[in-house]
N, C-alpha and C positions, 0 to 999 in steps of 0.2 A: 850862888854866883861868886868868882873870882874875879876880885879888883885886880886889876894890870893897869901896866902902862902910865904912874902917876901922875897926876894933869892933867891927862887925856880922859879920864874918863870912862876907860874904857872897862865893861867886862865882861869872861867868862862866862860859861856855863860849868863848865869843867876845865881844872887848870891844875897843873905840879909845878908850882913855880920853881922849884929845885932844879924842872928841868927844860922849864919853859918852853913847856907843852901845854897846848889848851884845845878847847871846842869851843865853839860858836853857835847858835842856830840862826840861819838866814835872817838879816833884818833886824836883827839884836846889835851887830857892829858893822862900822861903814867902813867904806873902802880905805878913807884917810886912817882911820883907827888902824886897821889891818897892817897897813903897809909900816905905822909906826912900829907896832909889835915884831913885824916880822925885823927891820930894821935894829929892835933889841935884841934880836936873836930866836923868837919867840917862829912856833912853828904853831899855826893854828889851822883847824880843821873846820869849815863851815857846812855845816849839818840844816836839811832842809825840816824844818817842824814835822810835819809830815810822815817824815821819812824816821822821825825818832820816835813820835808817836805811833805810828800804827805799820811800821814796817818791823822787820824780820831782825829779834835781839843780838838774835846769834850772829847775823851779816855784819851790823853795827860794831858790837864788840870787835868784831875781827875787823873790819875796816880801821877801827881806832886804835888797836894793837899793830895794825903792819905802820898806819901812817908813826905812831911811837917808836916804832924801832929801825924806822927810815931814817926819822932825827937822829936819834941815838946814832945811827951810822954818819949820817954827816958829820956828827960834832967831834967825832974820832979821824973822820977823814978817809 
């Protein structure tokens, strides 16, 4: 787990605070947490357990690789 968000409480599953990117899994952070992170800048992905557990590696990966390089394009503009 990746601590974010100081005070709040909040964490990770997987995070690069360098580039304040992270994961979630559903039900691990709440809406209020969410909105704080995204408000620091932070771009996080909410992942349903399920779907990390016994769904398809290769989907995931590449789902969290395009939503990575989304940010990265935001933060360039």
């Amino acid at each position: 787990m990746v601590p974010v968000a100081r005070g709040r409480g909040q964490r990770l599953a997987l995070g690069l605070d360098g580039h304040r990117f992270g994961a979630a899994l559903a039900g691990r952070v709440d809406a209020a947490g969410l909105a704080v992170l995204r408000a620091q800048g932070w771009r996080v992905v909410v992942l349903a357990a399920d779907r990390v557990l016994r769904g398809d590696p290769v989907f995931l990966t590449g789902h969290l690789e395009r939503e990575f390089h989304l940010h990265l394009l935001d933060q360039v503009g």
